[in-house]
Every structure is written in structure tokens, then in C-alpha cells.
N, C-alpha and C positions, 0 to 999 in steps of 0.2 A: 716415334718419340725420340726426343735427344736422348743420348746415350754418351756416356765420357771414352773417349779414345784412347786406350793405354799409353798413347807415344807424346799426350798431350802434356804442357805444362800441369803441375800440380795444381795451381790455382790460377784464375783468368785474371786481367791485367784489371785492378781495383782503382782506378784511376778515374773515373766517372759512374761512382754506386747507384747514387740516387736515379737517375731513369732504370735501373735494371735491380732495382733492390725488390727482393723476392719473384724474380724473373723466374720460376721453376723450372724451365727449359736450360737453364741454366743450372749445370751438375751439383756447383755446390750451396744455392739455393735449395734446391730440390733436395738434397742432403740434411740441411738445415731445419726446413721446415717439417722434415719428418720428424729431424730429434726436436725440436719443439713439440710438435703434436704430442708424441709421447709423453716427451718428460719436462715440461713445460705447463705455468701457469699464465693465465692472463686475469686480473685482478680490474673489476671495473668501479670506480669510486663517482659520487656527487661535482659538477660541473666538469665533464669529463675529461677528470683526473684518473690516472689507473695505473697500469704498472704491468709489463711482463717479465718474469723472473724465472731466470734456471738455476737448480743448486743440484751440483753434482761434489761428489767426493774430489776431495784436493787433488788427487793424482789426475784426476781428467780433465783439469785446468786452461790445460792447452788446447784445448774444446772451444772454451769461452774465450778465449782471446780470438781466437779465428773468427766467433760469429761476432766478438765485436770492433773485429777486423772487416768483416762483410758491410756491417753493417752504417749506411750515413746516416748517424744520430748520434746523439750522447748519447754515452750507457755505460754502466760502472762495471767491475767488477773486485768482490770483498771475498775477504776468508771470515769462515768463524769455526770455532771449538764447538759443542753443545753435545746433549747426550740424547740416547735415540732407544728405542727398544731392544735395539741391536748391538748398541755400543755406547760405552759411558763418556767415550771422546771422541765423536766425530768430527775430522776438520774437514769441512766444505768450502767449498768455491760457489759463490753465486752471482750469476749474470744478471743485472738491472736493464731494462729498458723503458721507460716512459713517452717517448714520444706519442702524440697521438696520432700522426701519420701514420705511423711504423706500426703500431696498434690494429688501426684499422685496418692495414692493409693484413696482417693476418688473420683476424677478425673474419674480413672477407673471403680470405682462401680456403677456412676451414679451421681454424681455433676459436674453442667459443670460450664464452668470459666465464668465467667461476668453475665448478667441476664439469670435467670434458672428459673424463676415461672411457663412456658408454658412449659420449656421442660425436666423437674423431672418426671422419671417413678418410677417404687418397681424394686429392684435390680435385675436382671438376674439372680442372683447366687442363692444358697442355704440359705434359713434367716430363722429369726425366724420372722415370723408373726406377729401374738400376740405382741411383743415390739417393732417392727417395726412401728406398726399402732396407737400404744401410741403412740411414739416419734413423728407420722405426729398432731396425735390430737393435744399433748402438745403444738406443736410451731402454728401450724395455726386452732386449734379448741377452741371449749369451751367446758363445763360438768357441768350442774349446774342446776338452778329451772329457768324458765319463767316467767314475769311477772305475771300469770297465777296462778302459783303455781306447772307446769306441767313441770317432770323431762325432761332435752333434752341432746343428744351429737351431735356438730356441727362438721362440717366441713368447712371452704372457703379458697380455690384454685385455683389457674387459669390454671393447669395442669389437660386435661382431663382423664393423667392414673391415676394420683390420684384419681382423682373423680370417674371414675370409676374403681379403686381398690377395694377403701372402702364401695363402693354398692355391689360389687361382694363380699368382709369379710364379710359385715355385716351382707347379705341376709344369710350365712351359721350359724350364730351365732344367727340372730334373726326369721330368717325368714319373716322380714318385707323387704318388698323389694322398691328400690328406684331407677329413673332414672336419670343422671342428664342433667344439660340445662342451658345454659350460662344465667346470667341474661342481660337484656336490658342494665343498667343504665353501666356496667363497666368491662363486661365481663366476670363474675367471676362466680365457681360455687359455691352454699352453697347446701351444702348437710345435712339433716337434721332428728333426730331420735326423737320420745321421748313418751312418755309414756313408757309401758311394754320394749318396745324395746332398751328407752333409760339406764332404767334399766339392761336389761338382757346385753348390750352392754358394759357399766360401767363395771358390775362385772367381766365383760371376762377380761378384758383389764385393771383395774387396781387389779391386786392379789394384797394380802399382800407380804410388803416385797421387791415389785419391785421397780425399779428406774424409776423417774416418777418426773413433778413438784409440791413441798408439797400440792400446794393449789389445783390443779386437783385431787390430789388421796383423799382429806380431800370430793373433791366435790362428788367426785363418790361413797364415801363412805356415805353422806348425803344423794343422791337419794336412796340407797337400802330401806329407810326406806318408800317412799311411796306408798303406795296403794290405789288403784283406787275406787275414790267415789263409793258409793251403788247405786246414780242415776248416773251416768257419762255411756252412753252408747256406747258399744264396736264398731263401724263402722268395716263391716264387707270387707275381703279384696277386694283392686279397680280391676276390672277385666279389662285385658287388651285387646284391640284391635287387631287380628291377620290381615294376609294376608289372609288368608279365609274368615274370617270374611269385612273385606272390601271390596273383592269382590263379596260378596252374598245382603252385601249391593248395591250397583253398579249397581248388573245386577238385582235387584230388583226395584229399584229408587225410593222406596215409602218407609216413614219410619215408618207406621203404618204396610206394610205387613214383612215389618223388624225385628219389635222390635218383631214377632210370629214368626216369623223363627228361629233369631238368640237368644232367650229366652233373650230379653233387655227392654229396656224402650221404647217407642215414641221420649222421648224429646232424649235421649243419643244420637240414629241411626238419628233423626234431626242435630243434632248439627255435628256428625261424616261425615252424607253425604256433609253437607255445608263445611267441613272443608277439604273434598275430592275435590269435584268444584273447592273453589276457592283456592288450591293450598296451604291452610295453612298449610296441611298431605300428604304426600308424596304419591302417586297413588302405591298400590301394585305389584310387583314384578308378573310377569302371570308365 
């Protein structure tokens, strides 16, 4: 898959769009169409009329002029003031797009019309990766330090190919691996990186040069700088539970003759057989 070349102009020569408008292969298309997916509406009305709109807070403004710098159509962009749960003055920036070219065409990549947060996958076609999974960061993640002090890249989703997209990139990129699981309170996933990983994840995904929001790639470029205390101890990685492994627990039913079989703990193969019983783990596949 295309991938953007550090030494590359920042953006490809805009001089003929329209054949290559949402070309995904094409880095900041493929950039683009993820912060759509995310944080993007597509609005379908009576003789097809419709509308796709992004509203982001004013400081990320420069956001929207680029895509409607990408983009061959008319398409507006406005500020507005208004109050929000969160804030009694929000000023936002929101991107217009109406064509129905322009519509359809992401329509068909993979934006659906009216509410989409459950049901956005990664595009069928040929993309570019790598800016693809920026542009999902960008609009529904974070990149930054923790209370802590300890670098992280987030994700929250309520789409499980997302979520599990970016476990399946990230695992090749970092080799930290990650499962994800709805949370109780709202149903969402947050999927979640940080230390070395969150590092090593950054640097993939914001190169110099790319197109990206200022304040994310200013963050990414922050975390490279940390390095892991002298006493800060490595946690070595979580080993996971197979199907064999739960069945050897099982037909053993002790979890002291357990943890000498299956090379574990006592308390682990405890807490794993309880969690087999009482139907919190799914009984293995025979």
C-alpha cells in the first residue's frame, strides 16, 4: 500500500483534482477520508439534495481549508459562537460540502448517510495506511503526555472495525498488542497506547511534512523526546489465554495442579477457572 515518503513535498501538485478526488492511494486523501469518517456527517435530503459537514473547534480551522483546498467542488466554510454541554462559548469552524458527486463518491468508500459511528469500517479499496489512521486519530483520538508524565495515543470509537483496525496497525508497528471491549458506562471503545509504544506509534504516523492537525503533530513531536525512567520497570508482555490452555485448565479443575502444567501462576488459573464456571469467558471451542 502507498505510504508518504518523508523527503516528499508536503502536499501533491492540486492542479488537476477532479480525476484523483478521493484517490486513497493518494496520502492526503486517505488522510482526509479518515477525518471524515470519524468526525464527519453526511446528511441525505428529498430529490437528492444533502450535505456533508465537519465542525471542528476554530483553532483547527486550518484543517478545513486544506480539505477544501483538496477538494474540486464548492464548499463553504463558516465560524459560529454557540453553547455545548461543555462550554457556554464554543467557536467552531464548519466545512460545507454539497455536491452530489462529491457525496457519492464517499458514500461509496465508506461514509454512510445519517448516523455512522457503529457502522465506519477502513476502506475496501487500495489506501494509504499510514494517513489513513492519522486522519482516524486526528478527529476522534489524542497524542500527548498523561497526567502522569507518561506519553500515550488514544483512540475512542464506537465502531468495532475501527477499533479493531487500529490494534491489528498498531500491533505491526509496535508490537504491543491490544484487544478491544466496549466499556460499560456508554458503549464505546478506547483503545489505548503509551509508553515506548506510544512513542514508537507517533513517530510512524506523524512524519514530517504531512498533513495532520497542527496541534497533534506539534504533540507527537513532544513525546519523542521521552525516555523511560532508570527505575520505571519494563512489565513484561500479558500472556494470553488459549483454547488449549482452557481446556487443560478444565479437565484439571485444580488450579494449583494448573499453574505446574500450564507454566502460570496459582492466583491466574484461579481467577481464569472461576471466570470459566461462572460464564464471565466464553467455554472453549472442543
Amino acid at each position: 500500500m502507498a505510504e508518504q515518503d518523508p523527503s516528499a513535498p508536503a502536499l501533491f501538485d492540486v492542479s488537476a483534482l477532479a480525476p484523483t478526488f478521493m484517490d486513497l492511494k493518494i496520502p492526503e486523501y486517505a488522510y482526509m477520508f479518515g477525518f471524515i469518517q470519524a468526525d464527519g456527517h453526511l446528511n441525505e435530503q428529498t430529490r437528492h439534495r444533502g450535505r456533508l459537514t465537519v465542525e471542528l473547534n476554530a483553532r483547527d480551522i486550518h484543517i478545513l481549508h486544506e480539505f477544501q483546498r483538496l477538494t474540486p467542488y464548492n464548499s463553504s466554510i463558516t465560524e459560529r459562537t454557540r453553547s455545548t454541554n461543555f462550554s457556554t462559548s464554543l467557536h467552531s469552524a464548519v466545512w460545507s460540502l454539497s455536491a452530489l458527486e462529491a457525496r457519492t463518491t464517499l458514500n461509496r468508500l465508506g461514509l454512510p448517510y445519517g448516523k455512522k459511528s457503529k457502522k465506519i469500517t477502513p476502506p475496501r479499496v487500495a489506501f494509504s495506511r499510514r494517513d489513513y489512521v492519522r486522519g482516524v486519530i486526528d478527529a476522534d483520538g489524542s497524542v500527548g503526555f498523561t497526567g502522569q508524565g507518561l506519553p500515550f495515543v488514544s483512540l475512542t470509537t464506537a465502531s468495532t472495525a475501527i477499533g479493531a483496525y487500529l490494534c491489528h496497525y498498531a500491533k505491526k508497528v509496535t508490537g504491543a498488542e491490544r484487544r478491544i471491549k466496549r466499556n460499560t458506562r456508554d458503549g464505546i471503545y478506547n483503545v489505548l497506547y503509551t509508553k515506548e509504544a506510544a512513542v514508537q506509534l507517533a513517530a510512524h504516523l506523524y512524519l514530517p511534512g504531512c498533513l495532520a492537525l497542527e496541534r497533534k503533530k506539534a504533540n507527537a513531536a513532544a513525546i519523542q523526546a521521552w525516555v523511560r525512567p532508570a527505575d520505571m520497570k519494563v512489565a513484561p508482555p500479558r500472556r494470553r489465554w488459549s483454547a488449549a490452555d482452557d481446556r487443560e485448565l478444565l479437565r484439571l479443575g485444580d488450579p494449583a495442579a494448573a499453574a505446574v502444567a500450564l507454566d502460570r501462576t496459582e492466583q491466574s488459573c484461579f481467577m481464569r477457572l472461576w471466570r470459566l464456571r461462572t460464564g464471565q469467558t466464553p467455554m472453549p471451542s472442543r
